[in-house]
N, C-alpha and C positions, 0 to 999 in steps of 0.2 A: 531578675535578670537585668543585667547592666549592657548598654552597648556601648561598644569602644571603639567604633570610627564612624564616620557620616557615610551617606550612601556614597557612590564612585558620581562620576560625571556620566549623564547619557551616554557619549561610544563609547565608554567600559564597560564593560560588564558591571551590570549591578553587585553588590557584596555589601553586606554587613554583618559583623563581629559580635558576640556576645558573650557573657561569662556566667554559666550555667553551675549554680553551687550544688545541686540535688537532685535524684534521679527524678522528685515529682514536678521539679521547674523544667527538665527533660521534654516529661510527657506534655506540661503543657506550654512548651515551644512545639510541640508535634500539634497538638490542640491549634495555635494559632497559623501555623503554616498550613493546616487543611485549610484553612480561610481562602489562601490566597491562589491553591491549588484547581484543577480543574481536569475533566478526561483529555487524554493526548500527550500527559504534562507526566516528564521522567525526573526520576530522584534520584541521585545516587550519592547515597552513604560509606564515608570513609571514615576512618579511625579506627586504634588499637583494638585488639581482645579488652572485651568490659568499656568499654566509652561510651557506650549509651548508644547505639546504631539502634538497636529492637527497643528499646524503652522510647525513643522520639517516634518511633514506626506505632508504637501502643496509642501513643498521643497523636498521632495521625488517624489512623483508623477511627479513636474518637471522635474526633473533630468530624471526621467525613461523613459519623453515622454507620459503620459496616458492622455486618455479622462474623460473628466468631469473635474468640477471643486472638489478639495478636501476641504469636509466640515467634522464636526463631525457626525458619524457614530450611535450617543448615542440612538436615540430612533428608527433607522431598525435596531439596533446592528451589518450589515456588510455593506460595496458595493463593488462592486466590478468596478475598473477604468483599460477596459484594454489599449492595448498599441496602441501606432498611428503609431507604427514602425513593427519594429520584435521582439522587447522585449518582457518580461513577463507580464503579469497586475498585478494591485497591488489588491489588497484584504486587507482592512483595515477595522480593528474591532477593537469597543467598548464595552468592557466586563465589566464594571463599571455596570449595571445592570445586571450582569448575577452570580448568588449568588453560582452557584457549581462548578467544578472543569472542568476536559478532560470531564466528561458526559454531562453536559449540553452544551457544546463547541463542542461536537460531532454533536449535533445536526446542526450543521453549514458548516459541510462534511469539518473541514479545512483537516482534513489530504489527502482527496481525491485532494485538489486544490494545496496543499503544494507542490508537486512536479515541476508545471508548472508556479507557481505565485511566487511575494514578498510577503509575506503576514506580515502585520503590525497590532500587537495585541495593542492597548492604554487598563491599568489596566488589564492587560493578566498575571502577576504575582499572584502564588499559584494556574492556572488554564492552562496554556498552554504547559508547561514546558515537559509533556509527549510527545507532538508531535513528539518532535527531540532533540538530546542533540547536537547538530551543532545549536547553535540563538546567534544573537546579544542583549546584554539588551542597553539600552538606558537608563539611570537613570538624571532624571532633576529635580536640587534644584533650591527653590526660596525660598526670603523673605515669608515669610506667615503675614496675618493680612494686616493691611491700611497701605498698602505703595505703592509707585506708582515705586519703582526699578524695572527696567528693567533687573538687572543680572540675569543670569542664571547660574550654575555651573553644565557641564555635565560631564558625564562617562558613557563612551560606553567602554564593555564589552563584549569580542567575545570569545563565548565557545563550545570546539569541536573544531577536526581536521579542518575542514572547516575553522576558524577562528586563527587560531595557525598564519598564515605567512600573514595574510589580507593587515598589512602595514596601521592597522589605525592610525598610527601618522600621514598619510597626512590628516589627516581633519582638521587638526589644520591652513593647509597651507592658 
């Protein structure tokens, strides 16, 4: 993994960029972001059909330690993987089927769980954003259409205090 810009200045929002060749450099960016993760701490994963959203969530759960295997969450919309240590569990939802906003997301008590878990939104953009203004976004391009490129081009974006001094330019390491 290479990164392609320096961190922002303190009142920006933290962000840094990386270019992601293979789905196993994928998982272990998911690998090195459980690092920096903790319970209370929201993710939320955007990008195309196939970009990698459940394969960095694979490499999260890694990292974190959690039970089960990490599949996509798309048709029970949550699960919940907790920890095999003392960590948090992860809580990983797919809101790609879920058409309204914080109310229909409510139904899924995240805010009750947010405190104690990671919890990791795939297609959680224009729906989860109320929860907490402390989240990391995870934004991943890809080629679109017939092509078999493996690149990825990501931006992880930490906004809120919580994410001001995070130090994500080590993901790049």
């Amino acid at each position: 993994m290479e990164q392609a810009a320096a961190p922002a200045a303190p009142h920006d929002p933290a962000e840094t960029r990386l270019t992601v060749t293979s789905p196993e450099q994928m998982r272990e960016l998911g690998r090195r972001l459980a690092k920096l993760l903790r319970a209370g701490d929201l993710v939320m994963l955007t990008g195309e059909l196939g970009a990698g959203k459940t394969t960095l969530t694979r490499g999260l759960g890694e990292g974190m330690g959690v039970r089960g295997a990490v599949t996509s969450p798309t048709f029970v919309i949550a699960r919940v993987h907790p920890s095999l240590g003392d960590g948090p569990p992860l809580v990983h939802v797919d809101a790609y089927r879920l058409s309204g906003g914080l109310d229909e997301m409510e139904d899924l008590d995240l805010d009750v769980s947010l405190s104690d878990s990671v919890i990791v939104v795939e297609w959680g953009e224009g729906k989860v954003e109320e929860l907490t203004e402390d989240r990391l976004q995870v934004v991943i391009h890809r080629a679109v259409g017939d092509t078999t490129d493996e690149v990825r081009h990501v931006t992880v974006t930490g906004l809120g205090g919580r994410w001001s001094d995070a130090a994500l330019e080590t993901l790049a390491a």
